[in-house]
C-alpha positions as CSV (number, residue, x, y, z in Angstrom):
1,X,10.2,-3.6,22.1
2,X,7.7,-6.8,22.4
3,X,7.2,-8.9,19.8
4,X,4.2,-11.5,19.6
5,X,3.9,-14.5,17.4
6,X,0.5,-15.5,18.7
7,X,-3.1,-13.9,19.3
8,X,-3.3,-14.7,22.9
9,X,0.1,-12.9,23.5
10,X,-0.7,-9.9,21.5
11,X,-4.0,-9.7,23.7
12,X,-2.3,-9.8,26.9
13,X,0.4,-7.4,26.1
14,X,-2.5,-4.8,24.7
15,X,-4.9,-5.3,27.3
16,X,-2.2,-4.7,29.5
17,X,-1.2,-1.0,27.9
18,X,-5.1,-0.5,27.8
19,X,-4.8,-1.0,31.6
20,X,-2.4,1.4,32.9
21,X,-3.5,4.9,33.9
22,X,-1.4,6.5,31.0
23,X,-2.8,4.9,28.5
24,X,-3.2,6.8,25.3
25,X,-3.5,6.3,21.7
26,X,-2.3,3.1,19.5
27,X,-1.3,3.7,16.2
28,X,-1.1,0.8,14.1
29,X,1.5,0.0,10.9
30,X,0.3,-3.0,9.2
31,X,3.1,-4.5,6.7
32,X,4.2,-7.8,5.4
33,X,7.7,-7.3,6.1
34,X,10.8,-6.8,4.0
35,X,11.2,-2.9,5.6
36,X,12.1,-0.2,3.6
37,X,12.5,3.6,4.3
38,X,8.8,3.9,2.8
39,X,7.7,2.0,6.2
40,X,9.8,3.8,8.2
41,X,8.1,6.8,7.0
42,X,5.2,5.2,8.3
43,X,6.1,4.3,12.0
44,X,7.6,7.8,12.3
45,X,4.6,9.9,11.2
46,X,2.6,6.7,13.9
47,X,5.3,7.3,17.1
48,X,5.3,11.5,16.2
49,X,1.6,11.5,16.7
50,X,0.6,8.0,18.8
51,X,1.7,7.2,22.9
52,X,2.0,3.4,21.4
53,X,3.2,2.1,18.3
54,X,2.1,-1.7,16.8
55,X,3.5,-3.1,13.6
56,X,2.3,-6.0,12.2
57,X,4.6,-8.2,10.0
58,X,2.2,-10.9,8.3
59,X,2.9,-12.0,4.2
60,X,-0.7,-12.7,4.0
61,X,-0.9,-15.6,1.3
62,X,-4.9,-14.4,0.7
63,X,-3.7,-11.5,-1.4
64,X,-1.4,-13.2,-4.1
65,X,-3.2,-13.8,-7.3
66,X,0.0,-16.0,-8.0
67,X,1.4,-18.7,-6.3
68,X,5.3,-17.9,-7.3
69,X,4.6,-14.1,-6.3
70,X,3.8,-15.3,-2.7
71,X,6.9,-18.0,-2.6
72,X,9.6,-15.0,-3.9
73,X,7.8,-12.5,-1.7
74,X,11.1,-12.0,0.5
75,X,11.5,-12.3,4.2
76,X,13.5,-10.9,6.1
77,X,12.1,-11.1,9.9
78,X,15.8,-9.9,11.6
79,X,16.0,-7.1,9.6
80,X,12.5,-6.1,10.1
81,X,12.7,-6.4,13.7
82,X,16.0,-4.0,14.1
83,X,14.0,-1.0,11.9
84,X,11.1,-1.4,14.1
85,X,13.4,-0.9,17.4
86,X,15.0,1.7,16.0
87,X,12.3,3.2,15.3
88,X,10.5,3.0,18.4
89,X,8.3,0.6,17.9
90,X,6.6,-0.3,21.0
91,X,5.2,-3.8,19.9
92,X,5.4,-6.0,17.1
93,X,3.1,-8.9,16.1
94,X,4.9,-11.5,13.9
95,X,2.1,-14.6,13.3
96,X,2.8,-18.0,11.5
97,X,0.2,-18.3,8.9
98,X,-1.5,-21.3,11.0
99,X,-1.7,-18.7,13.8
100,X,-3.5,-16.1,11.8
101,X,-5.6,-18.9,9.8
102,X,-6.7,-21.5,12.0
103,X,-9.0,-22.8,9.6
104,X,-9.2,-21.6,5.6
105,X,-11.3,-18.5,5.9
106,X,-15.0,-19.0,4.1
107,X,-15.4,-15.3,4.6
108,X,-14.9,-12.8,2.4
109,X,-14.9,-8.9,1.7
110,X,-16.5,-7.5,-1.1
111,X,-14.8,-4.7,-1.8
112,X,-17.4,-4.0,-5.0
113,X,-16.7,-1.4,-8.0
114,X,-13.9,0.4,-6.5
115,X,-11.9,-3.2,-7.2
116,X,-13.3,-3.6,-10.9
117,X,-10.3,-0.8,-12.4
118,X,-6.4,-0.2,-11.8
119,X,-5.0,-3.3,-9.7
120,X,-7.8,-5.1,-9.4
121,X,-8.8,-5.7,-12.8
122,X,-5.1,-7.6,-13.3
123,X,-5.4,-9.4,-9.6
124,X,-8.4,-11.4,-9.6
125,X,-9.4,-11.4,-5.2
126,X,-6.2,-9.2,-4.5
127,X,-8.4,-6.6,-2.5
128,X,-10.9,-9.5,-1.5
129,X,-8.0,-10.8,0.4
130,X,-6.8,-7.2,1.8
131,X,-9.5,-6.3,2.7
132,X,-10.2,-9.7,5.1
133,X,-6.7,-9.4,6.6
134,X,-6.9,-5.6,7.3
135,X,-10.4,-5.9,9.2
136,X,-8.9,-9.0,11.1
137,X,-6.1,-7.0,12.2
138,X,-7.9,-4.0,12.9
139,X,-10.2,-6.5,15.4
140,X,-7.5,-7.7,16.8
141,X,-5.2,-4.6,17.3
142,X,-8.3,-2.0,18.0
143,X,-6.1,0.7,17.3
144,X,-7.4,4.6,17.3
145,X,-5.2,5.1,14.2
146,X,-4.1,2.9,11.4
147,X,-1.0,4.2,8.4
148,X,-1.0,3.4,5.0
149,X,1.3,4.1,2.2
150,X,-0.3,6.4,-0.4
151,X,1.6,4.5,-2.9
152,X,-1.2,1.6,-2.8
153,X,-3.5,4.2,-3.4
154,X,-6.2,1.6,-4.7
155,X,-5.4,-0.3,-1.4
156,X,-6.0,3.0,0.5
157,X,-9.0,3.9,-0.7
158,X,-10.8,0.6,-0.2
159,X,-9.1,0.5,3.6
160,X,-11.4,3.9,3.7
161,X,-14.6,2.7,2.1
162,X,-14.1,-0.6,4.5
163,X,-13.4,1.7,7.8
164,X,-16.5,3.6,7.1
165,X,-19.0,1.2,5.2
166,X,-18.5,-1.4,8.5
167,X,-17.9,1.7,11.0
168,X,-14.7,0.5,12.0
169,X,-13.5,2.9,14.8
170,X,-10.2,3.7,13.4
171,X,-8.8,6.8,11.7
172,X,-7.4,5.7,8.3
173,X,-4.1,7.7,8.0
174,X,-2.3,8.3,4.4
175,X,1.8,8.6,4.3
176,X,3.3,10.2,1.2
177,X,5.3,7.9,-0.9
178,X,8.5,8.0,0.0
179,X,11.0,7.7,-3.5
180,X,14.7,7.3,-4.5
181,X,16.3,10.6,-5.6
182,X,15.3,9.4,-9.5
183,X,11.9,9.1,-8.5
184,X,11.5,5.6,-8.2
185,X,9.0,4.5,-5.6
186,X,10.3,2.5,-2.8
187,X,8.9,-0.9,-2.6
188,X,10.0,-4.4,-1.3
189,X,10.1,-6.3,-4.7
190,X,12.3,-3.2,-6.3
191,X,15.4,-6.2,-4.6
192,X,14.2,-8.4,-7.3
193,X,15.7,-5.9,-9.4
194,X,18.6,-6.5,-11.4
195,X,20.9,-3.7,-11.9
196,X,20.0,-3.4,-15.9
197,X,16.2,-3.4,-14.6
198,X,16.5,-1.0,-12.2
199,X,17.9,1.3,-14.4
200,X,15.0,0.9,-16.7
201,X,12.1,0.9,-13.9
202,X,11.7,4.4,-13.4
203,X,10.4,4.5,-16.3
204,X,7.1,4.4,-14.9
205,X,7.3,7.1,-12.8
206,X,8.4,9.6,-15.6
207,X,5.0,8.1,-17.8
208,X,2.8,9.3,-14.5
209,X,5.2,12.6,-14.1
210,X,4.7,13.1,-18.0
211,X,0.8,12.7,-17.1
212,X,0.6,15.5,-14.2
213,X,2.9,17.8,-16.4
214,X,-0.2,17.6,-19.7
215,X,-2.7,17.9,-17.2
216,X,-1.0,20.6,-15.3
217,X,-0.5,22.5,-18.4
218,X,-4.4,22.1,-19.3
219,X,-4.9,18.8,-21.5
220,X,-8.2,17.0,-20.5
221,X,-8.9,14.7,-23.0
222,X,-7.5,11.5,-20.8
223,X,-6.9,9.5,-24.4
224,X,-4.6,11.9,-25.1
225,X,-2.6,11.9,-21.7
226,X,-2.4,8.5,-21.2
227,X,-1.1,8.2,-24.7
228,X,1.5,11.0,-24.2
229,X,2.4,9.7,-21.1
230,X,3.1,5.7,-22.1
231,X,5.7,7.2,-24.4
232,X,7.8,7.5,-21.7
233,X,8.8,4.0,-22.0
234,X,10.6,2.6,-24.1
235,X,9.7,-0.6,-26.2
236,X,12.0,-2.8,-24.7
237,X,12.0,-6.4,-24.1
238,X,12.0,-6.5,-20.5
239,X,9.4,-3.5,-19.4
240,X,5.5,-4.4,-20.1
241,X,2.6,-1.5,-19.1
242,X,0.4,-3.7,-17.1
243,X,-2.2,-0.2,-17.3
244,X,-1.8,3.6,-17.0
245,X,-5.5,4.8,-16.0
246,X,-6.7,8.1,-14.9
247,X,-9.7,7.7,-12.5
248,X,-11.3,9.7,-9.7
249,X,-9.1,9.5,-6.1
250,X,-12.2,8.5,-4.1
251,X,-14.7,5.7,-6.0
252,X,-11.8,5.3,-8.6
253,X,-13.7,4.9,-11.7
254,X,-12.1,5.8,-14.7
255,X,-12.9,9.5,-16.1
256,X,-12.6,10.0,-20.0
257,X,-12.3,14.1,-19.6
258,X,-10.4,15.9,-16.5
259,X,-12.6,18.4,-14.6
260,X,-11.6,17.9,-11.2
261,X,-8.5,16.4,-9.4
262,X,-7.5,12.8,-10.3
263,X,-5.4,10.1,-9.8
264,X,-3.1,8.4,-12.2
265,X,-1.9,5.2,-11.6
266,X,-0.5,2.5,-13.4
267,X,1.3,-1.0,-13.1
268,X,4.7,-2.0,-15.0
269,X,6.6,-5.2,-15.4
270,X,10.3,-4.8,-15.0
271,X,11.3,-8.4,-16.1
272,X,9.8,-10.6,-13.7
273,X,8.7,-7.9,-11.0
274,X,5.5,-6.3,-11.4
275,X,6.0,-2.7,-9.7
276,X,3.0,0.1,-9.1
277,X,3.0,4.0,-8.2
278,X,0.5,6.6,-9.2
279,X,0.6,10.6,-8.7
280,X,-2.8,12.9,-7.5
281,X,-3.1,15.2,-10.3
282,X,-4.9,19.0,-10.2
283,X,-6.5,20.4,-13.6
284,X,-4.4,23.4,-14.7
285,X,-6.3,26.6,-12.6
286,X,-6.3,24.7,-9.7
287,X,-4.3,24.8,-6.5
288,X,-2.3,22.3,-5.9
């Protein structure tokens, strides 16, 4: 495994696999470190199906609404590199901020209604910020096939509409999310957890089960779900529902009766760590 810290390396080391007569497919992982089994889901379903693998470990300070979320975002560079070996990985670029912004970026990425709900509402030029970093590291990567968690379903579904509003040639590849056996969603800030908050954060992902069960079962009237569903937590000091919406999977805008598949997603504060997950739900009749 190669790993780059720089542009001009990661060019040489791609024009050179582009070079050789064996040359196949690069699939890409894009991440921002701190490695769980949730990215490892990722690189496996990207070596099963790619002849080259690329990770990309960058904490992208562009996307933090918050200062103190960026500075507790954790690091761990060592760890990240022995997952990515093990793995497979065949190359691994691993920028310095100053390497990946030379100068303070003026440009930005519009990412237009499908930011105005869910996660973007609550993080004021998140996706602005995604966005920008995504398409630079699809420029510089120019990989057939990119991987993205389905858990950042928002994220996801802009990565999509970007891809195919700016014809980016890459195929934009979803990974199931990959959960504890309570349900919990794996994610990098679930360390920030204390033991007494990590018992309580599943909480959100019984609210969104408790949503696809009422839908399942026929309820349409979202008011009604959403208000069945945020029940599921319990009025305590240390959890705060950030949202619980029900929108449409593609241009997700909010729906107010459900006719047609959906996705239900929602944001939770467990103490000081603001955790997300959401759950594709099918109107009862429907196959899954």
């Amino acid at each position: 495994m190669t790993v780059s810290g720089t542009i001009s390396e990661l060019h040489t080391r791609l024009t050179a696999t582009r070079a050789r007569k064996t040359a196949g497919t690069i699939g890409f992982v894009p991440t921002m470190g701190a490695l769980h089994a949730g990215h490892g889901a990722l690189i496996a379903r990207a070596r099963a199906e790619c002849d080259h693998v690329v990770v990309s470990i960058f904490v992208n300070p562009l996307q933090f609404d918050r200062s103190t979320d960026f500075d507790r975002y954790p690091q761990t560079l060592e760890t990240d590199l022995a997952m990515c070996r093990s793995h497979g990985v065949d190359l691994v670029f691993a920028p310095a901020s100053a390497e990946m912004y030379r100068t303070l970026p003026t440009t930005r990425i519009d990412v237009g209604r499908l930011g105005n709900h869910l996660c973007g509402r609550h993080r004021s030029g998140h996706f602005d910020g995604v966005g920008l970093v995504v398409l630079k590291l699809f420029n510089l990567v120019q990989p057939h096939v990119a991987y993205f968690g389905e858990k950042d379903a928002q994220q996801l579904a802009i990565i999509r509409r970007i891809v195919t509003d700016l014809s980016v040639p890459v195929r934009i590849v979803g990974v199931s999310t990959v959960r504890d056996p309570d349900g919990l969603a794996l994610s990098s800030r679930n360390q920030h957890l204390s033991p007494a908050e990590r018992a309580l954060a599943t909480a959100l992902y019984e609210a969104l089960e408790a949503a696809r069960r009422a839908i399942g079962e026929g309820t349409t009237d979202v008011a009604a779900i959403v208000s069945d569903a945020l029940r599921q937590v319990p009025q305590v000091a240390d959890l705060r529902v950030e949202y619980l919406e029900v929108v449409d999977p593609v241009e997700l805008q909010p729906v107010d009766v459900v006719s047609d598949t959906v996705l239900v997603a929602g944001a939770l504060w467990v103490g000081t760590t603001r955790l997300i997950d959401n759950v594709l739900c099918e109107p009862a009749g429907d196959t899954p």
